[in-house]
N, C-alpha and C positions, 0 to 999 in steps of 0.2 A: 748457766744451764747448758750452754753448748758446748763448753769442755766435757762432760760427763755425758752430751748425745757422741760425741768423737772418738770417746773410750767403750761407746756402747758399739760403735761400727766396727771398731779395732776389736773388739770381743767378739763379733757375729763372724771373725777372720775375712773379713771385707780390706781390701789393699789402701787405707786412707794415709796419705799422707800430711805431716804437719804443714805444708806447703801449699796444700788445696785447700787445710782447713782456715789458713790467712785468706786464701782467696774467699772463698765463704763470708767469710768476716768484713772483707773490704766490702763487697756486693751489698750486704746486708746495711753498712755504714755508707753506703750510697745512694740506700734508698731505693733501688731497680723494682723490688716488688712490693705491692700493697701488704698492709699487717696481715696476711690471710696464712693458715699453716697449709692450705692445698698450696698456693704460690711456692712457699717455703719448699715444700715437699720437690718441687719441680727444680727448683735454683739448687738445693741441696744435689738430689741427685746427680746435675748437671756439673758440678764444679767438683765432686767425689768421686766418683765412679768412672771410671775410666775406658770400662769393656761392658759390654750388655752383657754379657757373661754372669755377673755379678748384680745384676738388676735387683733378681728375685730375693738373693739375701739383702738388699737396699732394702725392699718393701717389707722384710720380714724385720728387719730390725729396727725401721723406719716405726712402723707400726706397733711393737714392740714397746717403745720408749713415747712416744709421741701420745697413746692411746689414753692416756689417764688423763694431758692436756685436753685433747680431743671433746673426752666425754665432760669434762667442766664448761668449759664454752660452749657446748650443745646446749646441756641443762641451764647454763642461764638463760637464753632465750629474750636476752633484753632487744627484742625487735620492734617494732609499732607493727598495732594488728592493721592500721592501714594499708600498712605497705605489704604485709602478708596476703592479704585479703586482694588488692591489686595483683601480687605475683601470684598466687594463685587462679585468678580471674586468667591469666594470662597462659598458664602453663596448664591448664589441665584440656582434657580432650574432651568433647561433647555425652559422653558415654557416663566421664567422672561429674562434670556437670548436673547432667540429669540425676546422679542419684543423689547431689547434696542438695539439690532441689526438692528431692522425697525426703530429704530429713527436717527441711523448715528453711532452707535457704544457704547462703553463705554467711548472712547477718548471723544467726543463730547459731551456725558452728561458731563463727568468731566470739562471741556471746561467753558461748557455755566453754571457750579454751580458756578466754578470759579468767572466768570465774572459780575453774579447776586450778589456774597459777595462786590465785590468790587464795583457795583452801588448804591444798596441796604443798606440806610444806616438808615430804622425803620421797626417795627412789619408790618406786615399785615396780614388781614386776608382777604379772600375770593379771587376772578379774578383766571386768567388762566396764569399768568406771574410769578409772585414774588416770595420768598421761605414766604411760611406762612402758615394758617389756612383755614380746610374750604373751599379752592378751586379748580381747575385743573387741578393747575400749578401742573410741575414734581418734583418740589421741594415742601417740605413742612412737614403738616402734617393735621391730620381730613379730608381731604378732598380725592377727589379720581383722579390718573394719572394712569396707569396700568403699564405705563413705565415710572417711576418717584422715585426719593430720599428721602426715608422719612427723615425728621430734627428736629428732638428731640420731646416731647410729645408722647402722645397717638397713637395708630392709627387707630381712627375711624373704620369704620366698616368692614376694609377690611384687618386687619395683626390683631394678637391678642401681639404684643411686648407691654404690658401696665409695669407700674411699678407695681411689687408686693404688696405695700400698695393701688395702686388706684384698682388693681384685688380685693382687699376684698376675698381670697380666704378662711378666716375664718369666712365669717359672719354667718353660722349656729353655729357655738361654743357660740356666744354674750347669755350669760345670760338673756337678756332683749327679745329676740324675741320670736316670734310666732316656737311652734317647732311641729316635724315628729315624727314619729311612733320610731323613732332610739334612739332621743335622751328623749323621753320619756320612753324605755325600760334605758336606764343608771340610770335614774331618781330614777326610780320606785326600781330598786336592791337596793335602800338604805333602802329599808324597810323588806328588805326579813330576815327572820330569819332560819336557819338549824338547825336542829337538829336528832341526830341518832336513830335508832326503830329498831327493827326486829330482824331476821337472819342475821348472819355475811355473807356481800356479796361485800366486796369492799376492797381491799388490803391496808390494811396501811405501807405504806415504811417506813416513819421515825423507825417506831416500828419496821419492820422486819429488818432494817440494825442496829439497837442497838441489836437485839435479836441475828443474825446472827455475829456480831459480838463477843459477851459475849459468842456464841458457836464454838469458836476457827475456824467460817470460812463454819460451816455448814449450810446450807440453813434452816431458820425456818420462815416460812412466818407467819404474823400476820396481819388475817381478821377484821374488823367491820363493823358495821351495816352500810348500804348505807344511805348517809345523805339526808334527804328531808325538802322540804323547809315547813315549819310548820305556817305560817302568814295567816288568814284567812281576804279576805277581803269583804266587802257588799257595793255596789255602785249603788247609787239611781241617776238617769240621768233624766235631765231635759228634755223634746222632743215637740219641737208644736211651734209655736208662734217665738218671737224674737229668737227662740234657733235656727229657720233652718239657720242662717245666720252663725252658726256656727257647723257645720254639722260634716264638714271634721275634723276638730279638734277634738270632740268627738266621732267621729269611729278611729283616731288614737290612740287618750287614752284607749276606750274600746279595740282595738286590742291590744294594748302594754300589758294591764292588762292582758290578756289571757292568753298571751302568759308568761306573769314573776309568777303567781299568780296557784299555782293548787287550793288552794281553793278561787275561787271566785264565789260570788253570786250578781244579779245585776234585779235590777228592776226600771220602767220610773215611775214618776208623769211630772203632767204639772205645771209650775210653781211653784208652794209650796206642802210642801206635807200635804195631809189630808188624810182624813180617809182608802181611798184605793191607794195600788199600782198594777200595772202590767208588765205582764213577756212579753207580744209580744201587741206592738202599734196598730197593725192593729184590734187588740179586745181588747181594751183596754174597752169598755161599758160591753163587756159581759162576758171577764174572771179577774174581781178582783179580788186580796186579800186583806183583810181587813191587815191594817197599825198594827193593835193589834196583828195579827197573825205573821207579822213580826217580833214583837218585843218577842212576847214569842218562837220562830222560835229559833231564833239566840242567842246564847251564849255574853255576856259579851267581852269577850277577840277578839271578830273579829272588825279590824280597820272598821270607817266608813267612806264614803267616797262620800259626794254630788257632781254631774258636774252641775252646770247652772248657765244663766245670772244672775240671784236675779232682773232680771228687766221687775217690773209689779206695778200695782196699789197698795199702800202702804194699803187699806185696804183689799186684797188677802193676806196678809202677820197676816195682825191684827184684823181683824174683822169676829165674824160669818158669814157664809153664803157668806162668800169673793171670793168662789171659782167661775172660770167664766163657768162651767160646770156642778154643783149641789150645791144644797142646804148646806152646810156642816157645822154640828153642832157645832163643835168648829175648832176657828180662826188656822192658819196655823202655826203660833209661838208658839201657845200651842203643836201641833206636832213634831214641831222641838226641842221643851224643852225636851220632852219626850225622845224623840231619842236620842238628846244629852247626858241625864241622864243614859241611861241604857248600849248607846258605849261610855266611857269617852275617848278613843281614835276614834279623827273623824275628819274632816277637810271638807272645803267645795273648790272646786276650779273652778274660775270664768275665761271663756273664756274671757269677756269682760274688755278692756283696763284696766289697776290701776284707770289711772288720770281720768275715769269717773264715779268712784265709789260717788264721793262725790255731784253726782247730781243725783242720782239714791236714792229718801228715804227708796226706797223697800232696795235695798240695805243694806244701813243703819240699817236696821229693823232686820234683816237677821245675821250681824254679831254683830248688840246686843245682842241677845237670843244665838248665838255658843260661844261665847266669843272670839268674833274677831277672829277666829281660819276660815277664807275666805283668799285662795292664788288666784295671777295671773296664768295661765295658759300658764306661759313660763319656762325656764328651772329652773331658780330662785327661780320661785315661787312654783313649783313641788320638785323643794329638799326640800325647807323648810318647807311643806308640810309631806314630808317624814319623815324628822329628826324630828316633832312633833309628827304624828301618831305612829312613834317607841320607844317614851319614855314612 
């Protein structure tokens, strides 16, 4: 059975390797956890998965293969109502108490669960009678009784006891999504560079316990310069049109940059860049800067850094006069050439899905002139982004 869960992780494009899945194997033939599949669920993960990154497809695909196991060992149910009737005695709150009270006692639920296994001889789902899904009865599960036994699965909208793989409690880690302000500051530190300046203002330890050492014991402390983050970055953001649809995303990125970036510099165009940019949208007619003064502005050495859809009319991209707000002398891939040429580190990152880049021509357009050098806008696509702009 577990050859075919290992082709199932290799299918979900989970990184498993045959070398984890021995390991797996030995654990399991050493006995480490009890026959339980939550145990299982935890040792797997542990000996498979490599990055939290990949969590969330663990628990989708986890969940996926496992769930049909799952739901047989609920429905047998071969427990002693002793011990149920004890664990419950035990686990419930004074609140749940008093109302199995108002149904005749705990004897009596135990009683009438009994007596429904031994009627009850398939699935069901919904009514007010049966142990199943879905409906009122006191037995069950999905459904709502206030004074009732939940029996294996979920449960619905009224206890939070889910399986850890169906909780998805890592689906922000998942590479592939849409991300926050958090996991774009993680991102973004892969570009940071430090370096030391100044006055000696920060105590270096390793140095002073060698130095303290070699002086038989006497305290010699050893300052350097206080390290700051030296990575200059310039971020031209797309603003107006298709781009409000992606608003929030682009105030998170701008915030995360502020906050990782001491030098950053950052200015809007609307869809492509031409001749002007500007520093605040609300005057964006009446305080330009000419795109030239940018460019003799800024130094070489600071990363560039475009945020927008790239999704507009394919001659805004390639034709004079393309712009849908003036006249503009030359087409908008002759600006982008420019730019390209002068920050040879630069990158463009697109809010807008992967898989619908390849019906967007603008698009297309767009990361012919950068040299394909356009990420998604999720955690994936912002590291790689990163580890490009910092070579």
């Amino acid at each position: 059975m577990l050859i075919d869960f290992f082709y199932s992780l290799r299918a979900a494009k989970l990184p498993v390797s045959v070398k984890e899945y021995l390991t797996l194997l030995e654990a399991l033939k050493a006995n480490v956890i009890a026959p339980s599949l939550d145990e299982f669920y935890y040792l797997a993960r542990m000996t498979l998965v490599k990055d939290e990154q990949y969590f969330d497809k663990f628990d989708q695909a986890f969940g996926a293969y496992f769930n049909g196991v799952a739901q047989a060992s609920e429905l047998a149910f071969d427990v002693p109502l002793d011990w149920l009737k004890k664990k419950l005695q035990r686990d419930l709150s004074p609140e749940e108490k008093a109302q199995i009270e108002a149904m005749g006692g705990l004897d009596k639920l135990m009683e009438r669960l009994k007596e429904l296994f031994d009627e009850q001889k398939e699935r069901h789902e919904g009514g007010n009678k049966w142990i199943g899904t879905g409906g009122t009865s006191p037995f069950g599960n999905g459904g709502y009784n206030p004074e009732g036994v939940r029996i294996g699965g979920d449960a619905g909208g009224n206890r939070t006891a889910v399986k850890v793989w169906e909780a998805r409690a890592y689906r922000d880690y998942d590479d592939q999504v849409e991300i926050g302000t958090r996991n774009i500051k993680v991102a973004l530190r892969r570009l940071r560079r430090f370096a030391r300046e100044g006055a000696a203002e920060e105590l270096d330890l390793p140095d002073t316990i060698r130095s303290t050492a070699a002086n038989a014991g006497w305290l010699d402390l050893k300052m350097v310069p206080e390290r700051h983050n030296k990575v200059k970055v310039l971020m031209l953001l797309d603003v107006g049109g298709s781009m409000d649809d992606h608003i929030k995303r682009t105030e998170e990125l701008f915030s995360a940059a502020k906050a990782e970036f001491k030098h950053l510099e950052f200015y809007y165009f609307h869809n492509c860049v031409y001749d002007f940019l500007w520093k605040n949208n609300r005057r964006r007619h009446a305080e330009r800067m000419p795109t030239w003064d940018v460019l003799h502005k800024f130094t070489p050495d600071y990363k560039l850094i475009f945020v927008g859809d790239a999704t507009m009319s394919p001659y805004e991209v390639l034709q004079p006069g393309g712009s849908v707000e003036y006249n503009n002398a030359e087409a908008g891939a002759v600006w982008l050439r420019r730019l390209a040429d002068h920050f040879p580190h630069h990158a463009w990152l697109n809010p807008e899905p992967e898989g619908l880049w390849a019906y967007r021509q603008s698009v297309s357009a767009i990361r012919e002139v950068l040299g394909h050098r356009m990420y998604p806008l999720t955690l994936a696509g912002l590291e790689t982004a990163m580890r490009t702009l910092s070579k």
